[in-house]
TIROFI-287492 format. One record per residue (C-alpha): y, x, z; residue number from 1. Coordinates in Angstrom, 3 decimals. Example, Ala and Ser with C-alpha at 12.3 -4.5 7.8 and 13.67 -1.06 7.14 Angstrom:
<atoms>
{atom {-4.500 12.300 7.800} 1};
{atom {-1.060 13.670 7.140} 2};
</atoms>
This chain:
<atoms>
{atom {0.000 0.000 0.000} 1};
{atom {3.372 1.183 -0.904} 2};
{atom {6.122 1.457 1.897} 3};
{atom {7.940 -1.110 0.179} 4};
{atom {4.820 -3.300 0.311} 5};
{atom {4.138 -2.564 3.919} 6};
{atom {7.850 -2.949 4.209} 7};
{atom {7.895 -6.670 2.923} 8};
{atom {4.392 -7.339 4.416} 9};
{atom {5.985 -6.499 7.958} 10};
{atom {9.228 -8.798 7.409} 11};
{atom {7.129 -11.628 6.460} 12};
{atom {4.963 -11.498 9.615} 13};
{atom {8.078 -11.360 11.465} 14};
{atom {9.749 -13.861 9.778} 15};
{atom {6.521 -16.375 10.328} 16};
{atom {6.460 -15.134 13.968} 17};
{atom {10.125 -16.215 14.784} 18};
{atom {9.356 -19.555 12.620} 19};
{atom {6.348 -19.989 14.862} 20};
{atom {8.187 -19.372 17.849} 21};
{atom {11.019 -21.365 17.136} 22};
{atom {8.408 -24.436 16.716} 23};
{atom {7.497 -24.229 20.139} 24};
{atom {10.988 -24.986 21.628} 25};
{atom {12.043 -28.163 21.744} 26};
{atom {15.716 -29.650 22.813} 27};
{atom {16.344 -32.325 25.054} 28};
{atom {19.325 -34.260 25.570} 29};
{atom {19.646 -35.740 28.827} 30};
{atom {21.737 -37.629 31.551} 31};
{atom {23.363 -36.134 34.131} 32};
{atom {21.430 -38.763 36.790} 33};
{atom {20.006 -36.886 39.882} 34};
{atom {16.238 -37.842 38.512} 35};
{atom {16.720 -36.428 34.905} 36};
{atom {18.178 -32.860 37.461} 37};
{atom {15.149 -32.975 39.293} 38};
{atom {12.586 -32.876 36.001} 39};
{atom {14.238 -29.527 34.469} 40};
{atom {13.424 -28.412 37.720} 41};
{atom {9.455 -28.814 36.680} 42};
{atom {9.892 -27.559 33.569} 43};
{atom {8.165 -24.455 33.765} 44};
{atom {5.152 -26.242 35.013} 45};
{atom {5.459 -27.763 31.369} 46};
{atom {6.024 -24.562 29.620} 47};
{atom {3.267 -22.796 31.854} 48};
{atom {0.325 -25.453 30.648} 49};
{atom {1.177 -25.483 26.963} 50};
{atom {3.698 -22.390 25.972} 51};
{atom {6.443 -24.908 24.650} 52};
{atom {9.658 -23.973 25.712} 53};
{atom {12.315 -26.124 26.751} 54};
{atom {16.306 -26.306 25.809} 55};
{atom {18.339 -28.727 28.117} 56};
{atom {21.940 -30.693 26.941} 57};
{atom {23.041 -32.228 29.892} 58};
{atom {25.692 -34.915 29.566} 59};
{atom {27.627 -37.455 31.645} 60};
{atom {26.338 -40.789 30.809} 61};
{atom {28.954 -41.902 28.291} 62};
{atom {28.857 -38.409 27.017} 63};
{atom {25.351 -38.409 26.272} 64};
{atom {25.337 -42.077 24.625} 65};
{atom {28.220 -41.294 21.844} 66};
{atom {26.470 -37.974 21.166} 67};
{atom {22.562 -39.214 20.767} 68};
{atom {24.247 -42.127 18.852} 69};
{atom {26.406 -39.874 16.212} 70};
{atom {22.819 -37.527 16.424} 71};
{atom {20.630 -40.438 15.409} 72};
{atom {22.988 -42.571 12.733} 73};
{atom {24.388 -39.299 10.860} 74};
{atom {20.576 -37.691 11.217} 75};
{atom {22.057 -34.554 12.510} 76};
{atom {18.901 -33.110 14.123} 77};
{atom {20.356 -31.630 17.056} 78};
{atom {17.746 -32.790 19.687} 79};
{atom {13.995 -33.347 19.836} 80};
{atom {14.029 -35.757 22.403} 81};
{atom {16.537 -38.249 23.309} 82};
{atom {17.387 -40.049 26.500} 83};
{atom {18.216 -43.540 25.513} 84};
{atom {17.528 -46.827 27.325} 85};
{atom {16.631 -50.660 26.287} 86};
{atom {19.713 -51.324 24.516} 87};
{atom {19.282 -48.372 21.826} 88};
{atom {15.182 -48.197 21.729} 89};
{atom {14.404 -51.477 19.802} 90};
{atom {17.543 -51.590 17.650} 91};
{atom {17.054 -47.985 16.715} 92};
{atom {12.826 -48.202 16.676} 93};
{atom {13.522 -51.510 14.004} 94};
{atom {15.887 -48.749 11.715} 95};
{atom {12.901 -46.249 11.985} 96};
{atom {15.473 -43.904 12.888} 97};
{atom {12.465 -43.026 16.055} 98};
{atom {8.868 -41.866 15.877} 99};
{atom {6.511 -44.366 17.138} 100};
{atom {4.488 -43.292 20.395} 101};
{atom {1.197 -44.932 19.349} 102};
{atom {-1.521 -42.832 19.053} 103};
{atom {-0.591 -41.491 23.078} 104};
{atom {-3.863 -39.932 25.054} 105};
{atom {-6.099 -42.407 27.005} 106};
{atom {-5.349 -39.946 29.847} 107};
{atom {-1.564 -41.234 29.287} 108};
{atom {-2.514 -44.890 29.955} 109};
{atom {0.262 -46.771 27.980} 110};
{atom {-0.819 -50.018 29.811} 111};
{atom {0.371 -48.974 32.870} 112};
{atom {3.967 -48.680 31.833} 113};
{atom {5.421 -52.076 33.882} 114};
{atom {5.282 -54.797 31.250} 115};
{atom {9.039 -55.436 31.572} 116};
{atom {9.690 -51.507 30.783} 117};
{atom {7.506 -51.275 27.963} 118};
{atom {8.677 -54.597 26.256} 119};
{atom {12.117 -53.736 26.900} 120};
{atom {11.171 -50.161 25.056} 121};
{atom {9.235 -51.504 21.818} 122};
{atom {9.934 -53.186 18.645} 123};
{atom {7.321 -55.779 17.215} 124};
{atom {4.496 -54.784 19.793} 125};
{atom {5.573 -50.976 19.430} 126};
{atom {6.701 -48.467 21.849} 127};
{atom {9.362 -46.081 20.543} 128};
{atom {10.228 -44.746 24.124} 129};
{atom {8.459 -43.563 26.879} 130};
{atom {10.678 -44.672 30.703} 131};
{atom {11.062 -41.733 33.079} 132};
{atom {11.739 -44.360 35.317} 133};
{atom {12.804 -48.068 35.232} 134};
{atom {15.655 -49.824 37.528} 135};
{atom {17.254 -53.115 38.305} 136};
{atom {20.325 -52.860 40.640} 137};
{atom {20.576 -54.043 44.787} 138};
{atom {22.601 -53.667 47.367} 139};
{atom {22.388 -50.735 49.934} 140};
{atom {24.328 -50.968 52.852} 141};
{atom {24.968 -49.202 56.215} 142};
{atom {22.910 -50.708 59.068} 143};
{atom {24.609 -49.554 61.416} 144};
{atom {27.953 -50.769 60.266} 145};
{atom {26.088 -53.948 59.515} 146};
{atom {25.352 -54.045 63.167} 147};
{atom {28.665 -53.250 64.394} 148};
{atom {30.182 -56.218 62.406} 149};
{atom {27.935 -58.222 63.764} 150};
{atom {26.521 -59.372 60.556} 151};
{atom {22.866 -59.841 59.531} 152};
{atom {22.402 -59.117 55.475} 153};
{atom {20.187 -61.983 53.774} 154};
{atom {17.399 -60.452 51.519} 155};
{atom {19.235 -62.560 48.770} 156};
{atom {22.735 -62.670 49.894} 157};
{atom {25.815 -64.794 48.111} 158};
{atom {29.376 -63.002 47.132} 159};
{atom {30.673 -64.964 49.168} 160};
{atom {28.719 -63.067 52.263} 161};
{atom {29.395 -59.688 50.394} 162};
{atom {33.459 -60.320 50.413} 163};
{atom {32.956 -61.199 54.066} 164};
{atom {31.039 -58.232 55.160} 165};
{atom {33.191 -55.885 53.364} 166};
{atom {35.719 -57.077 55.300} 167};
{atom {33.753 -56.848 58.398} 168};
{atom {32.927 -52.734 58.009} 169};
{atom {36.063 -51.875 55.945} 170};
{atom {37.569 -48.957 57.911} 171};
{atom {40.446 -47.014 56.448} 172};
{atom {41.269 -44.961 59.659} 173};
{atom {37.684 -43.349 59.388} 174};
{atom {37.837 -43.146 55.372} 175};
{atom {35.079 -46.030 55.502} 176};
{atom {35.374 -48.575 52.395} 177};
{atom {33.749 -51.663 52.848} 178};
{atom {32.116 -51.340 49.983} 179};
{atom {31.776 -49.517 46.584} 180};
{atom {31.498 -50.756 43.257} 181};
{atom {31.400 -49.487 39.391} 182};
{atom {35.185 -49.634 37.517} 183};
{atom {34.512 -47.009 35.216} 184};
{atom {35.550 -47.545 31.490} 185};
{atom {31.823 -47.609 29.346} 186};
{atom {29.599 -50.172 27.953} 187};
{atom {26.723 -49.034 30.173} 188};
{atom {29.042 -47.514 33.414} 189};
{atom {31.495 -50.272 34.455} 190};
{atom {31.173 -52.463 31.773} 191};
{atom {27.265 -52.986 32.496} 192};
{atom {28.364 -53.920 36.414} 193};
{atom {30.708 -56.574 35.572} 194};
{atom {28.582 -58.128 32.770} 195};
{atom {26.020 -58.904 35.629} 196};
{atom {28.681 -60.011 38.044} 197};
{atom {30.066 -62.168 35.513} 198};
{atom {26.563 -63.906 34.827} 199};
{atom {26.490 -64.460 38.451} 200};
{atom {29.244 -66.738 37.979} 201};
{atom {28.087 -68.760 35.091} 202};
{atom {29.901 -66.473 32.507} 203};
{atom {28.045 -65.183 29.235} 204};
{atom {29.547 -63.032 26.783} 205};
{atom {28.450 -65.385 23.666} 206};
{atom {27.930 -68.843 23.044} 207};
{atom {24.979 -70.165 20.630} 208};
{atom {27.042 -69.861 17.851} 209};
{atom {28.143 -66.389 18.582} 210};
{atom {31.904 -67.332 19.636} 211};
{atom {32.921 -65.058 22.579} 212};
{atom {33.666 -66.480 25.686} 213};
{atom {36.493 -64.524 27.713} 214};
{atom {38.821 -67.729 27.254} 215};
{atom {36.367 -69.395 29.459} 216};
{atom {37.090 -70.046 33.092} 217};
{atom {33.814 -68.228 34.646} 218};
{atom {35.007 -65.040 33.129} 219};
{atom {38.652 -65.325 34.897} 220};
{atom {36.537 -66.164 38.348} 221};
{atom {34.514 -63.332 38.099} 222};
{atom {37.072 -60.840 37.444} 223};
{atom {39.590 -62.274 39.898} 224};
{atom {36.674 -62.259 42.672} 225};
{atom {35.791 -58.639 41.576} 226};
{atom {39.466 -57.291 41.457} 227};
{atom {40.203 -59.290 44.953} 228};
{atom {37.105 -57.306 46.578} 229};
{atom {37.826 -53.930 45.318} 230};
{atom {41.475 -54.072 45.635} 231};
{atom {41.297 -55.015 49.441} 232};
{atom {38.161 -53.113 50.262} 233};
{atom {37.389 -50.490 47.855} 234};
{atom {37.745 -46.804 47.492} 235};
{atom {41.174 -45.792 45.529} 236};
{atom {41.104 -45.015 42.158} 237};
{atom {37.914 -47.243 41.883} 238};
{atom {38.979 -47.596 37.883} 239};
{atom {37.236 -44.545 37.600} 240};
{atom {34.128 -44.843 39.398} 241};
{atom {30.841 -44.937 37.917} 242};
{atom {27.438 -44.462 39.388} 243};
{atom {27.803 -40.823 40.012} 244};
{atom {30.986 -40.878 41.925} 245};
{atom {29.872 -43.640 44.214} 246};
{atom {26.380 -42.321 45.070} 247};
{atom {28.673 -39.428 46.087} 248};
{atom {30.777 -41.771 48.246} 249};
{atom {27.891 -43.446 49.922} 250};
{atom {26.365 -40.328 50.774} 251};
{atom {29.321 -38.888 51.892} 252};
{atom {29.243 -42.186 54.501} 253};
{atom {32.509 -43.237 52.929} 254};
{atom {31.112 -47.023 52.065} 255};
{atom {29.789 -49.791 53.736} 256};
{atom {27.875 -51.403 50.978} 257};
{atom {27.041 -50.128 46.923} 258};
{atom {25.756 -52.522 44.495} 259};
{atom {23.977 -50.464 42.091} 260};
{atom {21.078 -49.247 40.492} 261};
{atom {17.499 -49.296 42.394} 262};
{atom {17.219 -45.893 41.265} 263};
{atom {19.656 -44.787 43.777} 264};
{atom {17.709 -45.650 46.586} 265};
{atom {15.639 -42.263 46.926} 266};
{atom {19.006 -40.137 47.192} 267};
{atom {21.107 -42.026 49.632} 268};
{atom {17.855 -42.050 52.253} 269};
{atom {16.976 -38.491 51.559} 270};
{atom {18.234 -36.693 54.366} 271};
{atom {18.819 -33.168 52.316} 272};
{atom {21.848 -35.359 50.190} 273};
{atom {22.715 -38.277 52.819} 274};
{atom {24.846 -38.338 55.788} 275};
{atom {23.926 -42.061 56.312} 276};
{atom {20.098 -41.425 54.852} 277};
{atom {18.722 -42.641 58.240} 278};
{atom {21.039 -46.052 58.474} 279};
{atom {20.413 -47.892 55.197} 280};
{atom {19.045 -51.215 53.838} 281};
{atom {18.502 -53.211 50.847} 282};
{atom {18.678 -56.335 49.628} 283};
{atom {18.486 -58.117 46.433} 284};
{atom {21.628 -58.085 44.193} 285};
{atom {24.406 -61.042 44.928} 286};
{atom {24.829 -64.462 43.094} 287};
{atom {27.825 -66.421 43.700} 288};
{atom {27.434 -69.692 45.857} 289};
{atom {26.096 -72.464 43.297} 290};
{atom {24.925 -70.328 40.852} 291};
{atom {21.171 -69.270 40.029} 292};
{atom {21.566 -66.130 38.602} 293};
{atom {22.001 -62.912 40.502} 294};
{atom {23.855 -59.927 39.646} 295};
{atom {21.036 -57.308 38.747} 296};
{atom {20.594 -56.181 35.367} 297};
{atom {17.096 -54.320 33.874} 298};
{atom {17.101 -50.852 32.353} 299};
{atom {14.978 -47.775 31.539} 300};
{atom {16.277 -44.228 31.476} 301};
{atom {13.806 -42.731 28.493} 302};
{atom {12.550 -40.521 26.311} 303};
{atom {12.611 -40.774 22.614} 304};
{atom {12.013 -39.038 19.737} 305};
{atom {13.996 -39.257 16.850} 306};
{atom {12.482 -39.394 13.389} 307};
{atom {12.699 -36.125 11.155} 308};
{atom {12.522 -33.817 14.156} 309};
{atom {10.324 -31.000 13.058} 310};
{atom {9.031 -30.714 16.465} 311};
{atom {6.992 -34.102 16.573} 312};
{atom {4.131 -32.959 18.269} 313};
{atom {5.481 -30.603 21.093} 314};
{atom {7.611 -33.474 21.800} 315};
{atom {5.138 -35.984 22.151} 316};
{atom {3.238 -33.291 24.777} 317};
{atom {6.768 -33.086 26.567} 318};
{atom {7.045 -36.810 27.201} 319};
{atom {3.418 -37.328 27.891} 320};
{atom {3.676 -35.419 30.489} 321};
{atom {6.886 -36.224 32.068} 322};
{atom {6.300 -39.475 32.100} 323};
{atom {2.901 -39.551 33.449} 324};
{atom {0.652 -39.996 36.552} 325};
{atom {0.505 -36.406 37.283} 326};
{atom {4.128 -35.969 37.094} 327};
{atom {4.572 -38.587 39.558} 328};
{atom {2.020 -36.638 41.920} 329};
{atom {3.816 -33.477 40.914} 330};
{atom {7.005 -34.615 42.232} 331};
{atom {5.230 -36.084 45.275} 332};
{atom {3.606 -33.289 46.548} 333};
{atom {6.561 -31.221 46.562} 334};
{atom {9.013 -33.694 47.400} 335};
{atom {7.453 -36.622 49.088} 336};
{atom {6.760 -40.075 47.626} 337};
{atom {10.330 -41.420 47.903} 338};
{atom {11.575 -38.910 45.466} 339};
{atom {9.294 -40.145 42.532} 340};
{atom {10.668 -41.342 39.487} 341};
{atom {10.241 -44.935 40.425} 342};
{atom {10.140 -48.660 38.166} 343};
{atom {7.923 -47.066 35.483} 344};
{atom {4.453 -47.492 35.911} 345};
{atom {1.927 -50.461 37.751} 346};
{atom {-0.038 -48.203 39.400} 347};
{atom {2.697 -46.134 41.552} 348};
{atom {3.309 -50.086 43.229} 349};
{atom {-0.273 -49.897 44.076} 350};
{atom {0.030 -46.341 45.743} 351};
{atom {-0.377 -46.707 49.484} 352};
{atom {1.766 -44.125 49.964} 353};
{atom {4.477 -45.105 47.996} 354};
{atom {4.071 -48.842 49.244} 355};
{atom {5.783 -47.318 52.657} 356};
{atom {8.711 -46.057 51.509} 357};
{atom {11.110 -48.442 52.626} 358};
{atom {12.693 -49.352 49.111} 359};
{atom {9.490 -49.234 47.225} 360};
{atom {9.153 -53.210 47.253} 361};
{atom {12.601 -54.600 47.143} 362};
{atom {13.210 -52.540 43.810} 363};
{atom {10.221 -54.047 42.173} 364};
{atom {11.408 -57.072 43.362} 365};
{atom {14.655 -56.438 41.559} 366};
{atom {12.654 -55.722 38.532} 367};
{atom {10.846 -58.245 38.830} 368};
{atom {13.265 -60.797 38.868} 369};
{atom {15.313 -59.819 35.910} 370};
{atom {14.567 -62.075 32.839} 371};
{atom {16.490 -60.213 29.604} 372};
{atom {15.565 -63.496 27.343} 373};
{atom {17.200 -65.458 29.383} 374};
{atom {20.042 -63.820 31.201} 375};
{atom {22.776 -66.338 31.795} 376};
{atom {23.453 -69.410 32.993} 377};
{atom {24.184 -71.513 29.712} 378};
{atom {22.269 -70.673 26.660} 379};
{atom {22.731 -67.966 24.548} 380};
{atom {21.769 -66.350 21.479} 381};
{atom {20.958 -63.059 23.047} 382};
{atom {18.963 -60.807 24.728} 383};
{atom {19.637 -58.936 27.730} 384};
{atom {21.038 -58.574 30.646} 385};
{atom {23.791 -56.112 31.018} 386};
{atom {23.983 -55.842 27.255} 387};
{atom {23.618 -57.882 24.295} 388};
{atom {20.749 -56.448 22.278} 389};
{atom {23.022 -56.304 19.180} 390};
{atom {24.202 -53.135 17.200} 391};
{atom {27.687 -54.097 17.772} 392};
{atom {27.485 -54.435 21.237} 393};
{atom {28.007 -51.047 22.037} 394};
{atom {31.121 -50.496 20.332} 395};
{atom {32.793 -53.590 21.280} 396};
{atom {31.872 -53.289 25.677} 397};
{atom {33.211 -50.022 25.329} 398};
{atom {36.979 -51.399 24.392} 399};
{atom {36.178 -54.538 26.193} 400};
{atom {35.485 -52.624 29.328} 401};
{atom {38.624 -49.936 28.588} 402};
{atom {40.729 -53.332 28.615} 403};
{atom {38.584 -54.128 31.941} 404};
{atom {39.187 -50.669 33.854} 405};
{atom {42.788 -50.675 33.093} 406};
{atom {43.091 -53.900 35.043} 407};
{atom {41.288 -51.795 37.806} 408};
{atom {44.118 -49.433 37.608} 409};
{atom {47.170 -51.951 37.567} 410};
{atom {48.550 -51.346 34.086} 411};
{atom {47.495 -55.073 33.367} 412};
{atom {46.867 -58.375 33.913} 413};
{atom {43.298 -60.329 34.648} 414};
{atom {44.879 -62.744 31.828} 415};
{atom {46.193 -59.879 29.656} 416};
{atom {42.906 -58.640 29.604} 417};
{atom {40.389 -61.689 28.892} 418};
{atom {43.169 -62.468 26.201} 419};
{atom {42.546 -58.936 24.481} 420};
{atom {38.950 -58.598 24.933} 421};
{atom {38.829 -62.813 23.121} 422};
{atom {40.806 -61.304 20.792} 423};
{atom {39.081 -57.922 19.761} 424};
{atom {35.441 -59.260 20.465} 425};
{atom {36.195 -62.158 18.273} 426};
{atom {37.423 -59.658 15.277} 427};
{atom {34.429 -57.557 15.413} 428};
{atom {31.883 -60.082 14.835} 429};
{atom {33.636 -61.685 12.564} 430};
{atom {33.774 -58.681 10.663} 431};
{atom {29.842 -58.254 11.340} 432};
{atom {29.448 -61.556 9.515} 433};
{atom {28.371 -63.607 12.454} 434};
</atoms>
């Protein structure tokens, strides 16, 4: 062999060496929610059992949804796997703009994924996402506050009795807030929290024929109760709250109560995070007096994979295992049962174990009681909860919930705002052709 042979014969072998070694790394864009933290933690468990490397984006929560979303529509290819919940997966899975996760291991067992997290994740009987965990959203309050106000908390209390214990524990002298609630501008951040409280109150975004419905009077109740609480018992600046800033306040023991997600649960009672971790209860999320519906909506933080990654198969191993059994037990053994990913699968409900963490049933009683098909009080032409499963959706909550957030703030009025989010909603789907 000539040197220039040998030559070329040596660049080629390199050249297929860095293509195979680039094939085994795989990029993941993620939230930045204290579970999603914890699992690139474990990653080198991954990377030890099948030599797949692992690249982490990290994003704030409306970050990460306007970057996956530009990602998946313009087909950029920037990310292997996506974190995306029930709003995205079925639109996106009925585009084929994801790869289908049929053909998972028996290992794996798909069936027991809760039936309302894999319905909410699949598209004709198909499951294009794979939930690291599952959530509804509760109350957590302080006990011992609770206790001091002389106030018992129903398991399914009324906002009525959640304006009246806020009152009760609200305690600006010691930087205590009577309670702490989502304001933060963002279809799924503060727009998702008052689309539940409004359906508490007999609102709905739609009616059957698709006409919005922020001229109606339930919408102006809602609001007006929700700016009322806040603005007499909430943190400051509350316009700009979302779920990461108040798990920080309620750990911090700066609130008396948080309405939020279920998830939450496992960091403001572990003692490592939590100044209040050992004075905390739950109960199921509010409804107004004389209304069914409660305020707790149903969602999945999971993993996707978008279709046209060249990385199909590494990233079907990564979500296999993350969202399995033995991740669970993973994260159990080294952190105890409360810190598990919980709301995913059947069989962690059946865990003794798990069964005695003191959170474990009231969350899938949250879950269990959300009903996406029929979400509202009057009928509509929609599904979900905290969203309405239609492409539009997103882009319309997000100004709708800007408009929202700057009522929050004081730069306008409740009126002002139902008046622009009629107006703007009402535009948009006309343009859509509904």
């Amino acid at each position: 062999m000539t040197l220039r042979n040998a030559l070329c014969a040596a660049t080629a072998l390199t050249l297929v060496s860095a293509a195979a070694a680039q094939a085994q790394t795989i990029t993941i864009a993620t939230v930045n929610n204290g579970d999603m933290i914890r699992m690139q933690g474990y990653t080198d468990v991954f990377t030890e059992q099948t030599g797949i490397e692992v690249e982490w984006v990290t994003l704030e929560e409306n970050v990460l949804r306007q970057r996956v979303t530009t990602d998946i529509t313009t087909e950029g290819g920037q990310f292997d796997i996506m974190t995306i919940g029930m709003y995205e997966t079925p639109i996106w899975g009925a585009n084929d703009w994801l790869v289908p996760l049929d053909g998972l291991s028996a290992e794996y067992d798909v069936n027991d994924i809760l039936p309302a997290m894999r319905n909410g994740l699949s598209h004709d009987g198909t499951l294009y996402a794979a939930p690291f965990y599952g959530e509804s959203s509760m109350v957590m309050y302080r006990t011992d506050l609770m206790e001091q106000a002389g106030l018992d908390m129903p398991d399914a209390p009324t906002w009525q009795f959640i304006r009246e214990a806020a009152a009760a524990m609200d305690d600006p002298d010691n930087d205590i807030n009577g309670i702490c609630l989502r304001g933060k501008a963002g279809w799924g951040e503060g727009g998702a929290f008052i689309t539940v409280t409004a359906n508490s109150f007999g609102a709905r975004w739609f009616d059957e024929d698709w006409n919005a419905q922020f001229d109606q009077p339930a919408w102006k109740e809602a609001l007006e109760f929700y700016v009322g609480l806040m603005n007499d018992y909430g943190p400051e600046g509350y316009a700009t709250n979302g779920f990461n800033e108040n798990l920080s306040l309620f750990q911090q023991g700066k609130c008396g109560m948080w309405i939020d997600a279920t998830v939450a649960a496992s960091f403001v009672t572990n003692p490592n995070d939590s100044t209040v971790a050992d004075s905390v209860g739950f109960a199921l999320a509010p409804n107004s007096e004389g209304v069914e519906k409660r305020s707790n909506w149903l969602w999945a933080w999971a993993l996707a994979i978008p279709a046209g990654t060249q990385q199909e198969d590494a990233a079907k191993q990564f979500i296999e295992w993350a969202t399995s059994k033995a991740y669970i037990e993973l994260v159990a053994e080294n952190e105890g049962w409360a810190n598990v990913p919980p709301g995913a699968r059947t069989s962690l409900y059946e865990t003794p174990e798990y069964q005695a963490v003191p959170f474990a049933q009231k969350t899938l009683d949250s879950i269990n009681a959300a009903d996406p098909t029929n979400p509202t009080v009057d009928p509509v032409p929609y599904v979900g909860i905290q969203f309405v499963a239609i492409p539009e959706f997103a882009g319309i909550a997000t100004e709708v919930s800007q408009e929202f957030s700057a009522v929050y703030a004081g730069q306008q009025s409740i009126d002002e705002a139902l008046e622009k989010a009629q107006a703007l909603t009402t535009d948009a789907m006309e343009a859509a052709g509904y």
